[in-house]
C-alpha positions as CSV (number, residue, x, y, z in Angstrom):
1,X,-22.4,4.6,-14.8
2,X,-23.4,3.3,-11.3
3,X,-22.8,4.3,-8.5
4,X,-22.9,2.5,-4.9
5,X,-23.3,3.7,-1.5
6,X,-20.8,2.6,1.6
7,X,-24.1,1.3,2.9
8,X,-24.5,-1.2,0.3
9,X,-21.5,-2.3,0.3
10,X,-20.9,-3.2,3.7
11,X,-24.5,-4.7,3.7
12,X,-23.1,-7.1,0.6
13,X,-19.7,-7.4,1.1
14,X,-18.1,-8.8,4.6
15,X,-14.5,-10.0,5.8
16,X,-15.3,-13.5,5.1
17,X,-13.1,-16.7,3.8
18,X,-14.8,-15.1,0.0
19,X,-13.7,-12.0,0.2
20,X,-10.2,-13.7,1.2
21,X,-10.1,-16.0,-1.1
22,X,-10.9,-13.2,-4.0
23,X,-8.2,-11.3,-2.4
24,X,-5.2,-14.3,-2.4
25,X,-6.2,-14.7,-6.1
26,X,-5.4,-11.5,-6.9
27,X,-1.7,-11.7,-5.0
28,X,-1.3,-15.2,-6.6
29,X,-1.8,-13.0,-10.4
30,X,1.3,-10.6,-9.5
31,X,3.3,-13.9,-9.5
32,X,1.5,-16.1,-12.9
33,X,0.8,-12.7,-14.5
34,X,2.5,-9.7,-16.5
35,X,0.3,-7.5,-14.0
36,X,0.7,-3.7,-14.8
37,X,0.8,-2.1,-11.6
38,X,2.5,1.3,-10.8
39,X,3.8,2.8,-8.2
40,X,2.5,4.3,-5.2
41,X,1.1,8.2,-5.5
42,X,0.8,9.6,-2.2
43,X,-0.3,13.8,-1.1
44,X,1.0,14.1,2.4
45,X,-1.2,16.6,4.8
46,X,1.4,16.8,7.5
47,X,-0.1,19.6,9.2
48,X,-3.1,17.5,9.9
49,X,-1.5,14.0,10.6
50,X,-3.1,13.1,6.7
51,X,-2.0,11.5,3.9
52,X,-3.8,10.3,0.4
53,X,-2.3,7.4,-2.0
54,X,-3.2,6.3,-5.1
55,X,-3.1,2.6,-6.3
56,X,-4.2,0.8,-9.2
57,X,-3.4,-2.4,-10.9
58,X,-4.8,-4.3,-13.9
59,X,-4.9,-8.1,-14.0
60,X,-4.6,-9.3,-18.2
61,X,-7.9,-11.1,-18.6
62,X,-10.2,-9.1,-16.2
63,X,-12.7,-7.1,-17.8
64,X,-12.3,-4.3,-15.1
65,X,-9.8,-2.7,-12.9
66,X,-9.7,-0.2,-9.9
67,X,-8.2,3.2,-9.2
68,X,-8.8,3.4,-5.5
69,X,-8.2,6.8,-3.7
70,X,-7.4,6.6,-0.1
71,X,-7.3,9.1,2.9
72,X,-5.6,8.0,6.3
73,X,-6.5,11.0,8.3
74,X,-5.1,10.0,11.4
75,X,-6.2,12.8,14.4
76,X,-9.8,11.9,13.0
77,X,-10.8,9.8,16.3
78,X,-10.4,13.3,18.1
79,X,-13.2,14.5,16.1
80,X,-15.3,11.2,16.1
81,X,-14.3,10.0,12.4
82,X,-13.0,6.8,10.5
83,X,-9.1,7.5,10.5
84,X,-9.5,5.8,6.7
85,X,-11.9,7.4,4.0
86,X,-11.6,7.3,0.1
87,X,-13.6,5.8,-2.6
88,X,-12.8,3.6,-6.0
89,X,-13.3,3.8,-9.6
90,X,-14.1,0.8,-12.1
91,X,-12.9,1.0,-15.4
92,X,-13.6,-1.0,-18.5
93,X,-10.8,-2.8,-19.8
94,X,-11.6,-3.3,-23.2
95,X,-13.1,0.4,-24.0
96,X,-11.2,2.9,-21.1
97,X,-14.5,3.8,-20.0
98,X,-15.5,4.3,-16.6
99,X,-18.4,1.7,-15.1
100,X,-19.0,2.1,-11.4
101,X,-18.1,4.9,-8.2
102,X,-17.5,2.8,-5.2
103,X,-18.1,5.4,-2.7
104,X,-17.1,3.1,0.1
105,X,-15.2,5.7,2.3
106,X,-12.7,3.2,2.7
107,X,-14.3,0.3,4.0
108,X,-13.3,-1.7,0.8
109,X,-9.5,-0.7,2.1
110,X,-10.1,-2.3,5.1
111,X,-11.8,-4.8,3.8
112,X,-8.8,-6.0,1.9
113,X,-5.9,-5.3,4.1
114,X,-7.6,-7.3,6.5
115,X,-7.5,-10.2,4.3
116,X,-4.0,-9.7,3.5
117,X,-3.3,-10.1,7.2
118,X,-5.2,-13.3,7.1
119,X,-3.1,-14.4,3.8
120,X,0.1,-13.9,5.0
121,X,-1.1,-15.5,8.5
122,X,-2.4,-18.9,6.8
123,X,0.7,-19.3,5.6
124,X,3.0,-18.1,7.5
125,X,1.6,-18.8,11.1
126,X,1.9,-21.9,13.4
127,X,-1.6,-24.1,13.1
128,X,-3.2,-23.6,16.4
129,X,-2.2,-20.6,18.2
130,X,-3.5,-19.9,21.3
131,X,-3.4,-16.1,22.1
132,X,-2.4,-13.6,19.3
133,X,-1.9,-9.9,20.1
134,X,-2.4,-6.4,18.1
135,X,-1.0,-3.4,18.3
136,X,-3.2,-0.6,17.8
137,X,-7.2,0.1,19.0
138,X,-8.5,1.4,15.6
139,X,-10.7,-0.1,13.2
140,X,-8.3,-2.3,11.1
141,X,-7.0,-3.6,14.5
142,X,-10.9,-4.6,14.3
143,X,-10.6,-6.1,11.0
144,X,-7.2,-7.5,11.2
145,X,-8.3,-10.1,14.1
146,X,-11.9,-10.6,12.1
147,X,-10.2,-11.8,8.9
148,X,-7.4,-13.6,11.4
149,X,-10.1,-15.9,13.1
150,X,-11.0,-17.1,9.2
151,X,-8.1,-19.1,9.2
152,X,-6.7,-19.6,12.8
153,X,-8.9,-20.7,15.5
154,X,-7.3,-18.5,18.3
155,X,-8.9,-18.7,22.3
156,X,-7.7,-15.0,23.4
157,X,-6.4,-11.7,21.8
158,X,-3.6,-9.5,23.5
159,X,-4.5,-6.0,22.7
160,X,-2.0,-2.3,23.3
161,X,-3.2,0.7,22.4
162,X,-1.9,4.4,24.0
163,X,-5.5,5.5,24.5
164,X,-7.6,3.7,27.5
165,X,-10.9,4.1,26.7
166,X,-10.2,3.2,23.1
167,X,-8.2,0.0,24.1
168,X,-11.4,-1.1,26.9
169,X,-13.9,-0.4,24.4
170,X,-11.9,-2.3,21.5
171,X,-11.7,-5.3,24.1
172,X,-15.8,-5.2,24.7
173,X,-16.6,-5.0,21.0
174,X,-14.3,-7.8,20.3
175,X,-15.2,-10.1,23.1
176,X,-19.0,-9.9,21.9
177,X,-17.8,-10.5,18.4
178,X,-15.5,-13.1,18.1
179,X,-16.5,-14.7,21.4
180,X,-12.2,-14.7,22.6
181,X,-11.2,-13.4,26.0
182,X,-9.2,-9.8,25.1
183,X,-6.6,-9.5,27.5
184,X,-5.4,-5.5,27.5
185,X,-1.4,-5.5,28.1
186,X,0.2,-2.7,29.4
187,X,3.1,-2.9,26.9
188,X,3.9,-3.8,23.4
189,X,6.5,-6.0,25.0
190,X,3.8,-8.1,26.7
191,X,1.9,-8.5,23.7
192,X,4.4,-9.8,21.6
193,X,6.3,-12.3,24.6
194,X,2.5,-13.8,25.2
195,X,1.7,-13.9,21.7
196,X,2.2,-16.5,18.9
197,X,0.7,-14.1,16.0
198,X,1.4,-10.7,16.1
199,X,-0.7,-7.7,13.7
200,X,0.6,-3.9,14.6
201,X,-2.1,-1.6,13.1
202,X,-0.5,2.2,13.9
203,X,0.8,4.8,11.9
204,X,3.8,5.0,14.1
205,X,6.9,7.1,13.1
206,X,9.1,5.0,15.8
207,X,9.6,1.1,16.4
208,X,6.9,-0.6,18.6
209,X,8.5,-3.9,18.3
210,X,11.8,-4.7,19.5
211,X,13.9,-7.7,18.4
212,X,14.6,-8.8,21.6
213,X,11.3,-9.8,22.1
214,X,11.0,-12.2,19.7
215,X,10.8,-16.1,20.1
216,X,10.7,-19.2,18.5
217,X,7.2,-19.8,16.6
218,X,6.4,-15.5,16.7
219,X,5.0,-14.6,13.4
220,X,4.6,-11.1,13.4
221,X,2.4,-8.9,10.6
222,X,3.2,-5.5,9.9
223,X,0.9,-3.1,8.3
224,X,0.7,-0.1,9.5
225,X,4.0,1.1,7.4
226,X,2.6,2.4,4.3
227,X,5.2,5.8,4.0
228,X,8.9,6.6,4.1
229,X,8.0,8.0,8.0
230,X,6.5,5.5,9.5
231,X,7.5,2.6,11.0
232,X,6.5,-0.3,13.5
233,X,9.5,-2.8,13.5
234,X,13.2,-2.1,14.8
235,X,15.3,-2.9,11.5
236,X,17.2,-5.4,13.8
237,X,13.8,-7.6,13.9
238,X,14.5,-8.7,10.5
239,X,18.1,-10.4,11.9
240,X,16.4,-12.2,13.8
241,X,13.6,-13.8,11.1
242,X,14.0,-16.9,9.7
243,X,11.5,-16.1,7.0
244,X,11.2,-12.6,5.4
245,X,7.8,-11.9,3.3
246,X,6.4,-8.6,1.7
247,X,3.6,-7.8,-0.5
248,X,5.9,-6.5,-3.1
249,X,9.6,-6.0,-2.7
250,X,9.8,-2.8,-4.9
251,X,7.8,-0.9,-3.2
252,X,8.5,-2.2,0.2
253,X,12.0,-1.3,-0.2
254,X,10.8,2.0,-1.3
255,X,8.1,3.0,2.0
256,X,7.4,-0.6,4.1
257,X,9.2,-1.8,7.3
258,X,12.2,-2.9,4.7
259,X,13.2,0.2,3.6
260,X,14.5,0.9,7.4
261,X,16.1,-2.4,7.4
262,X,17.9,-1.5,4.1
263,X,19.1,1.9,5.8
264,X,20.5,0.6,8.7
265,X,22.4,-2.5,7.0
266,X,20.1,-5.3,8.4
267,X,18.9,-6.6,5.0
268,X,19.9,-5.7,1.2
269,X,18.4,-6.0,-1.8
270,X,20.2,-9.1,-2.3
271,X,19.0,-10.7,1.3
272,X,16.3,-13.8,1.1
273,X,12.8,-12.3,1.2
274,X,9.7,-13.5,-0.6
275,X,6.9,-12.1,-1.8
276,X,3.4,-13.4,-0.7
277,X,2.3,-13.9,-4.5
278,X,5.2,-16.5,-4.6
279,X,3.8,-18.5,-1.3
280,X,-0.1,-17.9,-2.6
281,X,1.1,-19.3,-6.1
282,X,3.2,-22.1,-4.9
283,X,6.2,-21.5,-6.5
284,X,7.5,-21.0,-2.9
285,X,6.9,-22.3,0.8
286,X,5.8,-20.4,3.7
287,X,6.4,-21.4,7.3
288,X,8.1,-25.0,7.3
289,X,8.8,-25.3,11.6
290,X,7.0,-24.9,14.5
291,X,9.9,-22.9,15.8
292,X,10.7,-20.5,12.7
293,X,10.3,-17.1,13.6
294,X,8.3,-15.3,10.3
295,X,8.1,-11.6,9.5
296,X,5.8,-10.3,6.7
297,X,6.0,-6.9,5.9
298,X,2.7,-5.2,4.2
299,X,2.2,-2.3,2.7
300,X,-0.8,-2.6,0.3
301,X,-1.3,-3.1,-3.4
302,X,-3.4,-1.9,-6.3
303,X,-3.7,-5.3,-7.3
304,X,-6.0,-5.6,-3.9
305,X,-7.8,-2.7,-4.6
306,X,-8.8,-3.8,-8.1
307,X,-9.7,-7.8,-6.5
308,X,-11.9,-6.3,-4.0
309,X,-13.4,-3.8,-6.5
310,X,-14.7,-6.1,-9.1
311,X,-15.8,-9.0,-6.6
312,X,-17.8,-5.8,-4.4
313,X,-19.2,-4.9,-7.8
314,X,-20.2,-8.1,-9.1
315,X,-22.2,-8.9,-5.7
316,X,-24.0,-5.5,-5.7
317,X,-24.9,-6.0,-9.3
318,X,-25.9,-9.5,-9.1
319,X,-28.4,-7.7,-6.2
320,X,-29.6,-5.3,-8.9
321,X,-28.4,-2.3,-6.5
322,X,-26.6,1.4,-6.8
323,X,-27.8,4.0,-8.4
324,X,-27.8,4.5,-12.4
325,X,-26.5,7.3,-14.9
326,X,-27.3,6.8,-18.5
């Protein structure tokens, strides 16, 4: 058994056209492989704004795959702690047994829904945007626009959040790093009418996005819906898409932004949406117009988590770190 420190990992492993590329391989599997991946299995902690899922997912042919436990505690900024914490386990594929604890506290989560956002953006948004926008201050609102500048070369980032402070000090941080202007809007609505690429990043329980705001060449990512409660997008958004992606239909229909479209009669089962595996794996396009307006709906996948896992494990092993238990 080995076990590896957050410190190590984020030291070895960064959001980085890798770490995206190991990522899109693993969505391209779900769509050339019989990949066993169960549902969701979430503990809600409503008194305390908490929640803690449980994904998995292995990939025939890998020698390892991940359980990956994950807390979104989300009043921990009050107290001056990651909203996201969790940790995953590597098992053997051939003999059951457990090889490695990734005590990452999350950062591996992050890590990979970031490059999801960057997935879904490579294919789905126009070439050269100019300014893209986030909704949401926090640290995958961080992440999300890291991973984004992998494969779009954006000048300026639009940026809403409810809390000031948070929202200026998110614009400093990300002016140093990516070297973008970060424009702070005073409205959702002005982030997504001066934007071309749109990420929300919240663990809202009402629409932040109305579908009048849309326009012609808006592709907007949504992440932040990962439970029945929550949700970023009015369900009339997805009348006005011209392309309709998800993760994975099943479970989006079950606790992603469809799931309100299918309740209030905007989409059905039976409606035109494709999964990202089927763009990654070529079996279907992504955005074919400049004007298109694209909508890709994430909610986050064991099939991620176990990518993630065994590429952060093979770079920390390859470095001869963690600590070992015979």
């Amino acid at each position: 058994m080995i076990i590896f420190h957050e410190r190590e990992i984020r030291e070895v492993v960064q959001i980085n056209n890798r770490a995206i590329a190991v990522v899109e391989e693993g969505f391209t599997s779900l769509a050339t492989q019989k990949v066993a991946m169960p549902p969701i299995m979430r503990v809600d902690v409503p008194e305390n704004n908490g929640e803690v899922d449980v994904k998995t997912a292995y990939i025939p042919g890998w020698d390892q795959f991940a359980i990956k436990v994950s807390s979104g505690f989300f009043n921990n900024y009050q107290k001056g702690l990651p909203s996201l914490s969790g940790m995953m386990l590597l098992m053997n594929t051939e003999t059951g047994i457990p090889e490695a604890v990734l005590l990452d506290n999350g950062y591996l989560t992050d890590v990979r829904t970031a490059a999801a956002g960057a997935i879904a953006a490579k294919y789905l948004a126009r070439e050269n945007p100019d300014t893209v926008g986030v909704i949401g201050a926090g640290a995958q609102a961080r992440y999300q626009m890291m991973a984004l500048k992998q494969v779009r070369n954006f000048k300026r980032i639009m940026v809403y959040g409810p809390t000031q402070s948070r929202v200026e000090q998110y614009a400093k941080e990300m002016e140093e790093m990516l070297g973008v202007k970060v424009k702070i809007a005073r409205s959702p609505e002005e982030v997504v009418k001066e934007s071309e690429v749109v990420v929300t990043t919240t663990p809202s329980r009402s629409p932040v996005i109305k579908a009048e705001w849309l326009h012609p060449g808006l592709h907007i990512t949504a992440m932040g819906s990962d439970a029945e409660h929550k949700q970023e997008l009015e369900a009339s958004v997805f009348s006005q898409a011209d392309l309709l992606v998800c993760d994975v239909k099943s479970q989006c229909f079950r606790l992603g932004e469809l799931h309100h479209g299918l309740e209030q009669g905007t989409i059905s089962r039976e409606s035109e949406i494709v999964e990202l595996a089927e763009i990654t794996s070529g079996m279907k396009s992504g955005r074919t117009d400049e004007r298109q307006i694209t909508v890709c709906d994430l909610t986050g996948t064991g099939v991620q988590d176990t990518a993630i896992a065994v590429f952060a494990y093979d770079q920390l092993s390859a470095r001869g770190l963690g600590m070992r238990f015979d």
